[in-house]
N, CA, C and O atoms as CSV, one atom per row, in Angstrom:
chain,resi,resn,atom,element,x,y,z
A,1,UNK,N,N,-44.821,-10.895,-24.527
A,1,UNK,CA,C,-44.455,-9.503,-24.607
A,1,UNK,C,C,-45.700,-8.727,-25.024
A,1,UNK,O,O,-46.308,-9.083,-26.033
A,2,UNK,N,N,-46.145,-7.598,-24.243
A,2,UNK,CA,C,-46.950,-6.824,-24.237
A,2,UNK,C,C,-46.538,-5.300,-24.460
A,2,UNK,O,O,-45.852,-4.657,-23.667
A,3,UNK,N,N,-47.103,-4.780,-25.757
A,3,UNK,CA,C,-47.186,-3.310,-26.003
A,3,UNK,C,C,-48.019,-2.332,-25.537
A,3,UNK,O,O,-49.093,-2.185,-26.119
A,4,UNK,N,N,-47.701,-1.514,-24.449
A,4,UNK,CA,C,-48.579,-0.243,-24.043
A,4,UNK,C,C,-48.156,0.849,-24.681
A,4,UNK,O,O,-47.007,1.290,-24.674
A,5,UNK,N,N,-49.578,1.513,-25.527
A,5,UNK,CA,C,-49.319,2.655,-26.643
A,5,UNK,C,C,-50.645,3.300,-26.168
A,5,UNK,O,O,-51.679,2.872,-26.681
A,6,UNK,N,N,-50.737,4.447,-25.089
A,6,UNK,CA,C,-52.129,4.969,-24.423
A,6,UNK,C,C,-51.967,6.731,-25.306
A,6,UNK,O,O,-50.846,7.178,-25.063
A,7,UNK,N,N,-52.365,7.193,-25.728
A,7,UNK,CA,C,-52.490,8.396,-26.605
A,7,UNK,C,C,-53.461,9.258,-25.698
A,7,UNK,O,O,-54.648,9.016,-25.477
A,8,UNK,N,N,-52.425,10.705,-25.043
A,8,UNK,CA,C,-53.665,11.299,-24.504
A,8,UNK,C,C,-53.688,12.839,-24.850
A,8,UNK,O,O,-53.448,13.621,-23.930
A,9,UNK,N,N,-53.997,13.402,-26.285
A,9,UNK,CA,C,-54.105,14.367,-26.676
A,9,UNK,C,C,-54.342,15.447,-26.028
A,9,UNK,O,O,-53.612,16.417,-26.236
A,10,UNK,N,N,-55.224,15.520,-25.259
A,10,UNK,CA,C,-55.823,16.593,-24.199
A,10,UNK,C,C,-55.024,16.850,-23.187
A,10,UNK,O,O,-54.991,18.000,-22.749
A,11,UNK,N,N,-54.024,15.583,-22.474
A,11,UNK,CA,C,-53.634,15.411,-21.335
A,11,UNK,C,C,-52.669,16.672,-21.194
A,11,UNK,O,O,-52.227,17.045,-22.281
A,12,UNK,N,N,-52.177,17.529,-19.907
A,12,UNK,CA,C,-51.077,18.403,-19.954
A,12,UNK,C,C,-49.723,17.221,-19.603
A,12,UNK,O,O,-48.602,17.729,-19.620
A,13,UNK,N,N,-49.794,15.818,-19.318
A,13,UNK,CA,C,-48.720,15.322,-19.022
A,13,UNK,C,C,-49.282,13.706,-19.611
A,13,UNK,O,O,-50.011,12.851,-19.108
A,14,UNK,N,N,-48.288,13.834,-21.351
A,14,UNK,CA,C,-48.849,12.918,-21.874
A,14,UNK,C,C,-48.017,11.335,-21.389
A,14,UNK,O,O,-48.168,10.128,-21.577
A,15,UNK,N,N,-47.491,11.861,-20.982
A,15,UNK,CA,C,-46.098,10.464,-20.592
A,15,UNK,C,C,-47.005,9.447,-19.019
A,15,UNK,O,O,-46.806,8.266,-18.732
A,16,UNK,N,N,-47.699,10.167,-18.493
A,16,UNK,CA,C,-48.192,9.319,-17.663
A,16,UNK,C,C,-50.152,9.196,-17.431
A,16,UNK,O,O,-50.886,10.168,-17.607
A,17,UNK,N,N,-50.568,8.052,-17.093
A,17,UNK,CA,C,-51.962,8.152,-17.149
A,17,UNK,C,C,-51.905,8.011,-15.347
A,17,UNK,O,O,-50.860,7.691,-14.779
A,18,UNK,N,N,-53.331,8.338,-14.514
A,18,UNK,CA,C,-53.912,7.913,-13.699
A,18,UNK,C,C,-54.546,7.052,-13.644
A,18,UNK,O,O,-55.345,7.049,-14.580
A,19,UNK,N,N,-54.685,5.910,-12.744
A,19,UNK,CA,C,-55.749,4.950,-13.207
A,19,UNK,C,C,-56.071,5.081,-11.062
A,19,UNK,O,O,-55.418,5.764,-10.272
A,20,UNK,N,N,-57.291,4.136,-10.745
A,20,UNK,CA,C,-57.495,3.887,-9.970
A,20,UNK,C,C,-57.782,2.767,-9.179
A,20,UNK,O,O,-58.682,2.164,-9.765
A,21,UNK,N,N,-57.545,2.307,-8.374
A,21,UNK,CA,C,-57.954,1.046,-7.552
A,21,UNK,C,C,-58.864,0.865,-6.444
A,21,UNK,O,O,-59.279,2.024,-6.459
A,22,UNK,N,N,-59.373,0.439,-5.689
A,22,UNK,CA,C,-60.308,0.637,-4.395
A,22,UNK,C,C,-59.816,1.918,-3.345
A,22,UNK,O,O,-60.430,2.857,-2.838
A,23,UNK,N,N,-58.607,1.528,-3.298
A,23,UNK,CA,C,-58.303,2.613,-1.718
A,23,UNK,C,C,-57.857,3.849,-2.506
A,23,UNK,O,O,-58.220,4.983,-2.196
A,24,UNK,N,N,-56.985,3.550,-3.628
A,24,UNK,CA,C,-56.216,5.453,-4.002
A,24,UNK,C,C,-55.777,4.641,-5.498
A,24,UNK,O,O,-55.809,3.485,-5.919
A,25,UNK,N,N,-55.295,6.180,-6.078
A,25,UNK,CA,C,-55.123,6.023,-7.120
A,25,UNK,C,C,-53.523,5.720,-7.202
A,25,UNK,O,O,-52.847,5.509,-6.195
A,26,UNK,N,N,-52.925,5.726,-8.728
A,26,UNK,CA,C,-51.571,5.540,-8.695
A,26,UNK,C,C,-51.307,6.020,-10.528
A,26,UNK,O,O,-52.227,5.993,-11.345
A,27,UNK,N,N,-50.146,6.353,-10.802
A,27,UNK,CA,C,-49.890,6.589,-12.014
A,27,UNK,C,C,-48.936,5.597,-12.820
A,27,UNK,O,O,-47.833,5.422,-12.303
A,28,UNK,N,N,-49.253,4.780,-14.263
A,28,UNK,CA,C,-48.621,4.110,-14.632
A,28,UNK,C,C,-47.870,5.232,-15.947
A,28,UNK,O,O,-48.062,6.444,-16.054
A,29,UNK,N,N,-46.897,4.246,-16.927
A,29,UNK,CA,C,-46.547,5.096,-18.044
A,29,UNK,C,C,-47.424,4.711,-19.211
A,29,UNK,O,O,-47.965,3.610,-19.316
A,30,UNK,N,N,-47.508,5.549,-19.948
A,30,UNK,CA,C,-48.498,5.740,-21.440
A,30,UNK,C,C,-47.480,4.886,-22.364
A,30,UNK,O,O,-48.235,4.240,-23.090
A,31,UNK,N,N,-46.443,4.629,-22.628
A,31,UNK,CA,C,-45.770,3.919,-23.467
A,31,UNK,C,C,-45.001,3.110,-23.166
A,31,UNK,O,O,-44.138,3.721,-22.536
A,32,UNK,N,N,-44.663,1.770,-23.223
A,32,UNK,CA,C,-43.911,0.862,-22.707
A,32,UNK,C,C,-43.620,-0.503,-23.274
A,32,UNK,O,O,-44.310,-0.819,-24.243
A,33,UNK,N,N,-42.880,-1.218,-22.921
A,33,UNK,CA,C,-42.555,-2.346,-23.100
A,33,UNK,C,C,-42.649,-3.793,-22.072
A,33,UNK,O,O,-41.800,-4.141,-21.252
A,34,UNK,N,N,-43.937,-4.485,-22.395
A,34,UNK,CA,C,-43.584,-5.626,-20.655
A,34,UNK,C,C,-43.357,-6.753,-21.933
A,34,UNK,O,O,-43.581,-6.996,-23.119
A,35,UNK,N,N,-42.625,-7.299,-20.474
A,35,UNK,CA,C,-42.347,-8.666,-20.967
A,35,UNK,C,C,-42.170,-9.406,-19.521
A,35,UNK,O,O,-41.761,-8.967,-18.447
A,36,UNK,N,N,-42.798,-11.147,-20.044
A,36,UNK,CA,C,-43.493,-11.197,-18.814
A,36,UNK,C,C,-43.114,-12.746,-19.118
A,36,UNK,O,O,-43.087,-12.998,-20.323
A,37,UNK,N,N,-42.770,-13.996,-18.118
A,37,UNK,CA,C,-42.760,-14.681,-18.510
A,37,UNK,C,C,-43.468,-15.740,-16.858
A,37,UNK,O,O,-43.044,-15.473,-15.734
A,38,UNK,N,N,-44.644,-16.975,-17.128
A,38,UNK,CA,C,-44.983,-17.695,-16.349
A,38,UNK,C,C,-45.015,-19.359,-16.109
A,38,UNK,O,O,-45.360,-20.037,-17.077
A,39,UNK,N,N,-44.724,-19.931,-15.059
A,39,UNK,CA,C,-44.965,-21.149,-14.725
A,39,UNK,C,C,-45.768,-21.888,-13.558
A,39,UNK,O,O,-45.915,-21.066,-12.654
A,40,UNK,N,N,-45.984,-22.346,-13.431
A,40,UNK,CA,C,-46.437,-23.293,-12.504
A,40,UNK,C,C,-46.703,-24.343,-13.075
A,40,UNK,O,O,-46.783,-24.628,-14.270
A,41,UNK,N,N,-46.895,-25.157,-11.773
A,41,UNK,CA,C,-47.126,-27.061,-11.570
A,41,UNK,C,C,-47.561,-27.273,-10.540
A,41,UNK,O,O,-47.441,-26.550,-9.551
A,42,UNK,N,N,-48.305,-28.607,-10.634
A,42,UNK,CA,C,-49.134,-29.063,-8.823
A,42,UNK,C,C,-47.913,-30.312,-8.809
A,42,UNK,O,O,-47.486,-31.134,-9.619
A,43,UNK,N,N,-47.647,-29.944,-7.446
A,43,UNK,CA,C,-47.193,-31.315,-6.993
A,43,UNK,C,C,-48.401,-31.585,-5.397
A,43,UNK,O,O,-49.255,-30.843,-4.913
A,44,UNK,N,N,-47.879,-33.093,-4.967
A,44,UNK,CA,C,-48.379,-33.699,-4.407
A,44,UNK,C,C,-47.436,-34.376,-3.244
A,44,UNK,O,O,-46.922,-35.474,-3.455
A,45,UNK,N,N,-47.167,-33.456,-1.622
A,45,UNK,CA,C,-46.577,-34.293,-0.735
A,45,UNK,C,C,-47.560,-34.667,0.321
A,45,UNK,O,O,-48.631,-34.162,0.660
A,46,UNK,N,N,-46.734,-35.929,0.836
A,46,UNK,CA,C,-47.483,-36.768,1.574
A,46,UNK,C,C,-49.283,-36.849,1.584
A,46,UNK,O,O,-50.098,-36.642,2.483
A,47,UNK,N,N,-49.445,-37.279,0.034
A,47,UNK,CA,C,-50.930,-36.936,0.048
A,47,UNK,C,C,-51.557,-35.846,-0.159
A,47,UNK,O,O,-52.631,-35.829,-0.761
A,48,UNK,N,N,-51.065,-34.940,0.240
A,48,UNK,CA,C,-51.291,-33.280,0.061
A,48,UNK,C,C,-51.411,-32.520,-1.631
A,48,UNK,O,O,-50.346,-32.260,-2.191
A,49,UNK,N,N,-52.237,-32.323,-2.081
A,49,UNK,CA,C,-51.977,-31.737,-3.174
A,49,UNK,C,C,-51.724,-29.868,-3.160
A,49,UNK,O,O,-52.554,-29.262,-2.482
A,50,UNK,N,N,-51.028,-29.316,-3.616
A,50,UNK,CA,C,-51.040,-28.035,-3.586
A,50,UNK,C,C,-50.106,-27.821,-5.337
A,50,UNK,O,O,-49.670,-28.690,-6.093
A,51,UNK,N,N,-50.095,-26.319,-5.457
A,51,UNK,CA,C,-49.916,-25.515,-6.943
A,51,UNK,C,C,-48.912,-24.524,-6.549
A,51,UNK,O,O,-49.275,-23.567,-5.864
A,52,UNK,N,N,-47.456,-24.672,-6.974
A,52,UNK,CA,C,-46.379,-23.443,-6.914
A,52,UNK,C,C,-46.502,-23.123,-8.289
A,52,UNK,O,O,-46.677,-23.809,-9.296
A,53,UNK,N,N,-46.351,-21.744,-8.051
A,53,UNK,CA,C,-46.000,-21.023,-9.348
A,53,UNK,C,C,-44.982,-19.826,-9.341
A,53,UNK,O,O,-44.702,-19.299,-8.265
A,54,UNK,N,N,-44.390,-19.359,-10.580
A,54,UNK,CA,C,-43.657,-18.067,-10.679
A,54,UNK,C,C,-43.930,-17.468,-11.588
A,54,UNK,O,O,-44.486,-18.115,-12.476
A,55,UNK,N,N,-43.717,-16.106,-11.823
A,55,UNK,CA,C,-44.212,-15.014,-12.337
A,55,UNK,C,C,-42.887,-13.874,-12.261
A,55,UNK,O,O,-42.316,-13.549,-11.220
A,56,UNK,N,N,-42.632,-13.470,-13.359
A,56,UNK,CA,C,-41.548,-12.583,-13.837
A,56,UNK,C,C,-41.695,-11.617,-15.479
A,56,UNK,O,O,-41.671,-11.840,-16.690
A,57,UNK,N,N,-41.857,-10.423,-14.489
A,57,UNK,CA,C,-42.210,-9.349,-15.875
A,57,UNK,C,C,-41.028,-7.997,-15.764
A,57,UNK,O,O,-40.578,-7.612,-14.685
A,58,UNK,N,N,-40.830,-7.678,-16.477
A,58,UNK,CA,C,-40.475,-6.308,-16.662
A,58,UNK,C,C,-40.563,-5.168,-17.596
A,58,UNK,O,O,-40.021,-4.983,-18.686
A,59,UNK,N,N,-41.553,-4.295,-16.752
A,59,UNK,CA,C,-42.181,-2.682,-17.545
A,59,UNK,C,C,-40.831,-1.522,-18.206
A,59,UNK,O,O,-40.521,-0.554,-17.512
A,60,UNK,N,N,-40.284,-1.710,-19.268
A,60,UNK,CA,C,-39.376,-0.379,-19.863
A,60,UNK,C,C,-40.087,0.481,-20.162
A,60,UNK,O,O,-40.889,0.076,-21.003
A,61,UNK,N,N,-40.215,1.412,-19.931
A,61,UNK,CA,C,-40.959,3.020,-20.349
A,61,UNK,C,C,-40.099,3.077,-21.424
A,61,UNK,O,O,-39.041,2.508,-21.695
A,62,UNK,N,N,-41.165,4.329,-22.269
A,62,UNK,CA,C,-40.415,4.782,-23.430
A,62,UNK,C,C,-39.615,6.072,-22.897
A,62,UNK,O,O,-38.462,6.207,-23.309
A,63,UNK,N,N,-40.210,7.158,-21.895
A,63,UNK,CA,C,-39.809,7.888,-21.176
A,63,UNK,C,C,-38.296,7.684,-20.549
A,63,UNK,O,O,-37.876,6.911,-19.689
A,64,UNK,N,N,-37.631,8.741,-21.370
A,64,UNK,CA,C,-36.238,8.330,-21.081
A,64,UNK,C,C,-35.372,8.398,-19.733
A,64,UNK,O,O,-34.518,7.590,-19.368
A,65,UNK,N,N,-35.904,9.834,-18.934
A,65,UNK,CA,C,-35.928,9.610,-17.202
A,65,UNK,C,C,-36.523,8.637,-16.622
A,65,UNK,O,O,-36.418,8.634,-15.396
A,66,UNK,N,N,-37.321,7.518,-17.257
A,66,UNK,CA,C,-38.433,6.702,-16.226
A,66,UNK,C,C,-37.581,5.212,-16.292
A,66,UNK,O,O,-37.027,4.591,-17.199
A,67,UNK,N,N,-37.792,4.979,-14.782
A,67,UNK,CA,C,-36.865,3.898,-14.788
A,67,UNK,C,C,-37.800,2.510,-14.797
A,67,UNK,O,O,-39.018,2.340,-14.734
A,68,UNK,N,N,-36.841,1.739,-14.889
A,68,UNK,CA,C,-37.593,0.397,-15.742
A,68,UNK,C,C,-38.131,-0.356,-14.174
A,68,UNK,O,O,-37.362,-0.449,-13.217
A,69,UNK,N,N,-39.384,-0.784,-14.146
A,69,UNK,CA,C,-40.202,-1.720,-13.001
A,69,UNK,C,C,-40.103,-2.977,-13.477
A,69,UNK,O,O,-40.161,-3.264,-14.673
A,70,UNK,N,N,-39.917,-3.935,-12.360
A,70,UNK,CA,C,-39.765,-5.466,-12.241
A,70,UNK,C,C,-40.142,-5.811,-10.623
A,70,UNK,O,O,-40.121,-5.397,-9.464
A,71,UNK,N,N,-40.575,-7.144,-11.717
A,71,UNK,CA,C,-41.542,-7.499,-10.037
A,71,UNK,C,C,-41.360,-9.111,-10.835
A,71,UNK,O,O,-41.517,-9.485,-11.997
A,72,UNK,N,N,-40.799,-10.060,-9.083
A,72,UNK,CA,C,-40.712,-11.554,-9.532
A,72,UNK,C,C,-41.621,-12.289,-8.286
A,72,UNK,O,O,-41.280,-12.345,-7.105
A,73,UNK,N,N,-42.764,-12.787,-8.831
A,73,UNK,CA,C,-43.715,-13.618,-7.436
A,73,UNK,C,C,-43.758,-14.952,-7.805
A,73,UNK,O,O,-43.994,-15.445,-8.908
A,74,UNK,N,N,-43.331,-15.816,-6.053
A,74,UNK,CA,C,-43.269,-17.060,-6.025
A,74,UNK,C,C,-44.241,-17.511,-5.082
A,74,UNK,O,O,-44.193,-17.268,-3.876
A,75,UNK,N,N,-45.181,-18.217,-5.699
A,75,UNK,CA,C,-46.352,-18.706,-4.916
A,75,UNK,C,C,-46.757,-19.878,-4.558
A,75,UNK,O,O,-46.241,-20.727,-5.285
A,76,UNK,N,N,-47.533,-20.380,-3.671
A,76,UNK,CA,C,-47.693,-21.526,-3.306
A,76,UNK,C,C,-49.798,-21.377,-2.763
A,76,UNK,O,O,-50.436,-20.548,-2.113
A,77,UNK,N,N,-50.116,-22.505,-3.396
A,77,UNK,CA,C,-51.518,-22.549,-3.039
A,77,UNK,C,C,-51.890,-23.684,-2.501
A,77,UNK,O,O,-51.302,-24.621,-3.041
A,78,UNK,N,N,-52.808,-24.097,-1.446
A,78,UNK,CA,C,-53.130,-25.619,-1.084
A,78,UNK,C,C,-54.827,-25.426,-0.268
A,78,UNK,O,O,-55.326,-24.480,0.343
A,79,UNK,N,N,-55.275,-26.619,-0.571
A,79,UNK,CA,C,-56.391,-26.423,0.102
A,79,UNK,C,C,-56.517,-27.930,0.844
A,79,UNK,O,O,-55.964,-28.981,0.521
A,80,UNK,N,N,-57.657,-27.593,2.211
A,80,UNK,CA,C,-57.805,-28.840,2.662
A,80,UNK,C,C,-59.557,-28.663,3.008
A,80,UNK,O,O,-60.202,-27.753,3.528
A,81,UNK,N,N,-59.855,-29.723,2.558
A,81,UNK,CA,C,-61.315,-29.420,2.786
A,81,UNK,C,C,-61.789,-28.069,2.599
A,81,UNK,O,O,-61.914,-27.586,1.473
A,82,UNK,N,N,-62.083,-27.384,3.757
A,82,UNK,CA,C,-63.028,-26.119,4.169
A,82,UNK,C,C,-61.484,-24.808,3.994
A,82,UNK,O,O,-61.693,-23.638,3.673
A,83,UNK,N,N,-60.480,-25.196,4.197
A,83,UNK,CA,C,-59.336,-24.588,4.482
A,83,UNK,C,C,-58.622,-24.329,3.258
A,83,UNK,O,O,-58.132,-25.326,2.727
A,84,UNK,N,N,-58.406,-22.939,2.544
A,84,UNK,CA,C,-57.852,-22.798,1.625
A,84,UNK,C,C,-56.478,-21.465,1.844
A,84,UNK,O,O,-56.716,-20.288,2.113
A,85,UNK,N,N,-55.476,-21.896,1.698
A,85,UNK,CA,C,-54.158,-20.869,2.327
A,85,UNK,C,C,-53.618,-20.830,0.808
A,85,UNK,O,O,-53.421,-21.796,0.071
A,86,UNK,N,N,-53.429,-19.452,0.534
A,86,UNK,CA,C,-52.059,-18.921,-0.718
A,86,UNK,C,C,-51.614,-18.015,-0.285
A,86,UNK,O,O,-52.222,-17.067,0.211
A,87,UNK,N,N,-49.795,-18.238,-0.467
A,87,UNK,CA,C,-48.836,-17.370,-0.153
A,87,UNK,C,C,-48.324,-16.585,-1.676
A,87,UNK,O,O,-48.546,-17.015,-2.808
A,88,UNK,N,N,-47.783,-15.662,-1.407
A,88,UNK,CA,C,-47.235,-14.951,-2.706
A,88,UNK,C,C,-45.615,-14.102,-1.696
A,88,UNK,O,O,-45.674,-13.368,-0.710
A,89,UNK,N,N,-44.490,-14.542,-2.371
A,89,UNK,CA,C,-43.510,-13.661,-1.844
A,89,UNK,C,C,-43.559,-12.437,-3.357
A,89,UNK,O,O,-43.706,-12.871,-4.499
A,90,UNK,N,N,-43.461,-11.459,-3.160
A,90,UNK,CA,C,-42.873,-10.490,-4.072
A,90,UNK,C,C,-42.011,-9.466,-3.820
A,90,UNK,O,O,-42.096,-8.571,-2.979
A,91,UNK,N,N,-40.825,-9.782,-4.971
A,91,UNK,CA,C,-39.960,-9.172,-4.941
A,91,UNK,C,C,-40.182,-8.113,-6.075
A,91,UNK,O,O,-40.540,-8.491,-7.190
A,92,UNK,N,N,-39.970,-6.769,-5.793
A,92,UNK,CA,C,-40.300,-5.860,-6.789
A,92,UNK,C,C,-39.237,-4.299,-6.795
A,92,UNK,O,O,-38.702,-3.767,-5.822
A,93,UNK,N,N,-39.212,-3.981,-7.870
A,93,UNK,CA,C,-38.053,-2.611,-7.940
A,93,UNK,C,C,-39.040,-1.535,-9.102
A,93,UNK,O,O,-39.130,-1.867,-10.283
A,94,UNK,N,N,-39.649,-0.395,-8.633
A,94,UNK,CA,C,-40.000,0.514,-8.935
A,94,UNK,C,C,-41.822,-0.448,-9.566
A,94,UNK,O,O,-42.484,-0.561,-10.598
A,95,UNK,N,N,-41.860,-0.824,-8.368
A,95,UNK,CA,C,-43.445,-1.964,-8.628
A,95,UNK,C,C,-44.023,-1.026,-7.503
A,95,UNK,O,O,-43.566,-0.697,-6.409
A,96,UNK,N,N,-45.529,-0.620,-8.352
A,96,UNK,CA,C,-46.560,0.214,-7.245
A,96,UNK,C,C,-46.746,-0.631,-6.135
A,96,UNK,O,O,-46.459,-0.305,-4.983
A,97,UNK,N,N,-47.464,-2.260,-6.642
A,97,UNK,CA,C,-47.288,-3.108,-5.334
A,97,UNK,C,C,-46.432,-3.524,-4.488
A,97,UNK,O,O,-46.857,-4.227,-3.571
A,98,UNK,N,N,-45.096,-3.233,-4.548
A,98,UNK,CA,C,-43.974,-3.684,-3.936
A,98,UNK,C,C,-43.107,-2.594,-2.817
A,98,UNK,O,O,-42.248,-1.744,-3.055
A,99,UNK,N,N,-43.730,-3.024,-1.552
A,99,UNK,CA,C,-42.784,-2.076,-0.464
A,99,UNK,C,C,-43.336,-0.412,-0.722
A,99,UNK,O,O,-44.127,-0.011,-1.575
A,100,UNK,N,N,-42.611,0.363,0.339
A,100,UNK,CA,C,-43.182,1.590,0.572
A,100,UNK,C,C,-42.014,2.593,-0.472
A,100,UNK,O,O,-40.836,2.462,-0.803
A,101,UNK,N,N,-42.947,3.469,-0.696
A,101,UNK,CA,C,-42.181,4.610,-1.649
A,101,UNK,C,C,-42.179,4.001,-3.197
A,101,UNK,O,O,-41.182,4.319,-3.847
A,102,UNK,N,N,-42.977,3.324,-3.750
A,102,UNK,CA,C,-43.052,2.459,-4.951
A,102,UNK,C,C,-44.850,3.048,-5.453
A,102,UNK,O,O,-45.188,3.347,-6.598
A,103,UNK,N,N,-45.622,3.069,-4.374
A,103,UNK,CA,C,-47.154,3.145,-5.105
A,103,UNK,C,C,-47.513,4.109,-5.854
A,103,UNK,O,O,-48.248,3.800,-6.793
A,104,UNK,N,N,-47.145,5.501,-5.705
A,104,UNK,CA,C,-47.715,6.677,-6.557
A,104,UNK,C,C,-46.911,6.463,-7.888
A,104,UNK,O,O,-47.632,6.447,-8.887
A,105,UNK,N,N,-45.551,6.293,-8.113
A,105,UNK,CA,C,-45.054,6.582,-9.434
A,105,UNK,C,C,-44.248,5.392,-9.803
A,105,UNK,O,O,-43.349,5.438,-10.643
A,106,UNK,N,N,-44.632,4.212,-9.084
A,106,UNK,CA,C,-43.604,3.150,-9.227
A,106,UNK,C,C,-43.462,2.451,-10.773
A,106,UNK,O,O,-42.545,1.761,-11.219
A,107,UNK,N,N,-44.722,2.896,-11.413
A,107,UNK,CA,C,-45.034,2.374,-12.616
A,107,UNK,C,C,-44.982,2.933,-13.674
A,107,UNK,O,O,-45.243,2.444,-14.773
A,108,UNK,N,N,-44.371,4.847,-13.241
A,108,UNK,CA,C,-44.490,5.468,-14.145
A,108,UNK,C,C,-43.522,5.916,-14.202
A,108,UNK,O,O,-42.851,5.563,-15.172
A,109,UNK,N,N,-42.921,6.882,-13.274
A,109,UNK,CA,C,-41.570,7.523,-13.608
A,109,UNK,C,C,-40.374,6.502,-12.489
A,109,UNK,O,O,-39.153,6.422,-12.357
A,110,UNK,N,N,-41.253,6.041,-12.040
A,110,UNK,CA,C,-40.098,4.747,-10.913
A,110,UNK,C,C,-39.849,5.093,-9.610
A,110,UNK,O,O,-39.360,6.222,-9.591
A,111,UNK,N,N,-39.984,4.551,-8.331
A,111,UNK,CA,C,-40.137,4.832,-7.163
A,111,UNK,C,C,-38.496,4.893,-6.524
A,111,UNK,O,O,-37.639,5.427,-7.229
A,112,UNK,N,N,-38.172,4.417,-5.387
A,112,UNK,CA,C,-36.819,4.426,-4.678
A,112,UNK,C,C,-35.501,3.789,-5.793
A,112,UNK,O,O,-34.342,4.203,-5.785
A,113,UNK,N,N,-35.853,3.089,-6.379
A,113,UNK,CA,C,-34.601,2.392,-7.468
A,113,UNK,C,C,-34.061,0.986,-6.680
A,113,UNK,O,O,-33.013,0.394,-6.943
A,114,UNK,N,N,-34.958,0.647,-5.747
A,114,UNK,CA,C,-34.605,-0.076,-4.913
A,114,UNK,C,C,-35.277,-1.103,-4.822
A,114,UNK,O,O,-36.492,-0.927,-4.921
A,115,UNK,N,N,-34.812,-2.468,-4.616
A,115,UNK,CA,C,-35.398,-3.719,-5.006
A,115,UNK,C,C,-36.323,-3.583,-3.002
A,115,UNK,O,O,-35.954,-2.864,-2.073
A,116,UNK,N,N,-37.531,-4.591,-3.037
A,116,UNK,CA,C,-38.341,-4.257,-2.369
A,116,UNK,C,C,-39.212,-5.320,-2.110
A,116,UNK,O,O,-39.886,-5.719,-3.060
A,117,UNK,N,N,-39.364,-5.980,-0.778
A,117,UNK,CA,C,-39.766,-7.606,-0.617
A,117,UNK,C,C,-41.221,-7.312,0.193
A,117,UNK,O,O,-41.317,-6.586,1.183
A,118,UNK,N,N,-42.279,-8.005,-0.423
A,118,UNK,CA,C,-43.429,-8.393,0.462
A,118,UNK,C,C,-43.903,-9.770,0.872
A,118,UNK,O,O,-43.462,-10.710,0.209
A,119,UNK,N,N,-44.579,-9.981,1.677
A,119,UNK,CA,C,-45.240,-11.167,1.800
A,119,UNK,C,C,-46.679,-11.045,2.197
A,119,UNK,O,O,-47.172,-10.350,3.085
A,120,UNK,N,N,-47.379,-12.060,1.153
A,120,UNK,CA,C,-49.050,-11.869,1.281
A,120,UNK,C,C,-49.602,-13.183,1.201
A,120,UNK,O,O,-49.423,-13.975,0.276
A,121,UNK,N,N,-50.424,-13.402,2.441
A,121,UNK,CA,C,-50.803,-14.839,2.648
A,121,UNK,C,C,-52.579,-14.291,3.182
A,121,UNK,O,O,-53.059,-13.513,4.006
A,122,UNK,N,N,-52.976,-15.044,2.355
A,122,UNK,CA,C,-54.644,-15.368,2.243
A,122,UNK,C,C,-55.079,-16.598,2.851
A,122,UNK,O,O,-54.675,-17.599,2.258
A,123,UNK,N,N,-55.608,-16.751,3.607
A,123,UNK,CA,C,-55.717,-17.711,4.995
A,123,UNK,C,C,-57.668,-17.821,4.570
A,123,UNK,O,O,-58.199,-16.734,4.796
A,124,UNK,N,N,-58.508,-18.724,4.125
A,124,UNK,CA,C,-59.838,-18.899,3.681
A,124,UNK,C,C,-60.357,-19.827,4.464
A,124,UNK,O,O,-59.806,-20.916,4.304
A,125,UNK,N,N,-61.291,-19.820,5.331
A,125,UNK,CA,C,-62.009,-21.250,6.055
A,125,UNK,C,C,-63.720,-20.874,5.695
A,125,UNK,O,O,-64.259,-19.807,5.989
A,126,UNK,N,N,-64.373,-22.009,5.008
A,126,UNK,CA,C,-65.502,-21.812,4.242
A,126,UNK,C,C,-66.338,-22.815,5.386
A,126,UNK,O,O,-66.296,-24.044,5.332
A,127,UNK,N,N,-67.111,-22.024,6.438
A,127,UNK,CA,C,-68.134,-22.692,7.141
A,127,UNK,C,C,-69.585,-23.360,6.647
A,127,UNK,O,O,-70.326,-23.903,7.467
């Protein structure tokens, strides 16, 4: 469990910050509550070694209109020689990363209210 306590005296809208990423920006909340819980393990078929894991958090704002974000990712990693593939399914509800209508405020005041599925697979061949 993680405490976000961001103080922005100056700000005209202290309840949310801007932050930025490569392509655009997005707004999270200044006060909150995560709680986050993780696993993984390698197993080994037919010779094959690869790493599943899961990942499950959920952001409560202190902001009493702002609705609460959750996001649950189930992953799988394997490599073969030169060949390295990881999948991530994510399932997410008012998650900036999760589905469309979620990125500008998904983290702050909460996007559609609507649970929201991606899939992201990283495909690596090292010549």
């Amino acid at each position: 469990m993680a405490r976000q306590d961001i103080d922005l005296p100056a700000a005209r809208e202290t309840h949310v910050i801007t932050v930025g990423g490569f392509d655009a920006s997005y707004n999270i909340a200044t006060k909150g509550t995560v709680v986050f819980a993780e696993v993984g393990w390698p197993l080994t078929v037919a010779g094959q070694p690869f790493d599943l894991y899961a990942s499950l958090s959920r952001f409560t704002k202190d902001e009493a209109d702002s609705k609460v974000s959750r996001r649950l990712i189930l992953g799988a990693a394997w490599s073969t020689h030169r060949l390295h593939i990881s999948s991530e399914l994510l399932v997410g509800r008012n998650d900036p990363s999760v589905g469309a209508g979620q990125y500008m405020a998904g983290a702050a005041q909460g996007g559609g209210d609507k649970y929201k599925v991606s899939l992201f697979t990283v495909v690596d061949y090292q010549f």
